[in-house]
C-alpha positions, 0 to 999 in steps of 0.5 A: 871628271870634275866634281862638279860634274855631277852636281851640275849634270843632276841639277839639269834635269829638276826635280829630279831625286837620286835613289841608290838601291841595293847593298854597299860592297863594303862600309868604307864604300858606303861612307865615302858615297855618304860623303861625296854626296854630303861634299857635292850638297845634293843629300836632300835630293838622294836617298840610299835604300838596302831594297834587295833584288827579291823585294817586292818594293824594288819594282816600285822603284822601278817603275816609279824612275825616269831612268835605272842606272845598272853599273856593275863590274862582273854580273852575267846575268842581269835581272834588273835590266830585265825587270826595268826592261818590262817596266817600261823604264830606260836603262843605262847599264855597264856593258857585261855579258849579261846586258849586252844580250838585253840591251840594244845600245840606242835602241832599247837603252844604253851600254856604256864602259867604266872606261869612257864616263863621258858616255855615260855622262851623256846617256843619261842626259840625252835620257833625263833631258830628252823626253822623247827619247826616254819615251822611244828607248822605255817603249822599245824596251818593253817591245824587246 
């Protein structure tokens, strides 16, 4: 994957922010996300926020979003594919136990592998690109 990827993928779909919610798994993790962002020139369109899974603002953010983005390595239980699910927001998720008994691939949102970031690439540009789409996965969602 090329480091312009992400600038050209997120300049695709203006306006569009970034907002990257939820706790860093260590400092040195959170530094380097600090600094791609500042390297790929996209910090005015991102905002990193430490809104916990209990705080009542984070289903703002959800159902303010176009698309929530769950890439996590090891959860079972996903209560943010539910919260956005009920939200009527799109989903693209890492595919765990946990998402993959919420999520439809294609039907009520995406699973992708961390081992294929083509795919995941693609669900969210078929998704930020293709309102239509966004409208059927976030509708079926709710449905589910």
């Amino acid at each position: 994957m090329a480091c312009h990827t992400p600038r050209r993928r997120f300049s695709e779909s203006s306006p569009s922010a970034l907002v990257l919610a939820g706790a860093c798994t260590t400092e040195a993790y959170g530094r380097d996300l600090e600094r791609q962002i500042r390297d790929l020139g996209i910090g005015n369109r991102v905002l990193i926020t430490a809104v916990a899974a209990g705080d009542p603002r984070l289903i703002g953010l959800i159902q303010e979003s176009r698309v929530v983005l769950l890439p996590s390595i090891s959860e079972n239980v996903r209560p943010g594919s539910a919260r956005s699910l009920a939200a009527g927001t799109t989903v693209i998720s890492s595919r765990t136990s946990g998402a993959s008994a919420l999520i439809r691939d294609g039907d009520n949102g995406w699973l992708f592998d961390f081992s294929d970031p083509r795919a995941f690439h693609q669900a969210i540009s078929q998704t930020l690109l293709n309102p239509g789409l966004r409208a059927r996965l976030a509708e079926s969602g709710v449905n589910s």
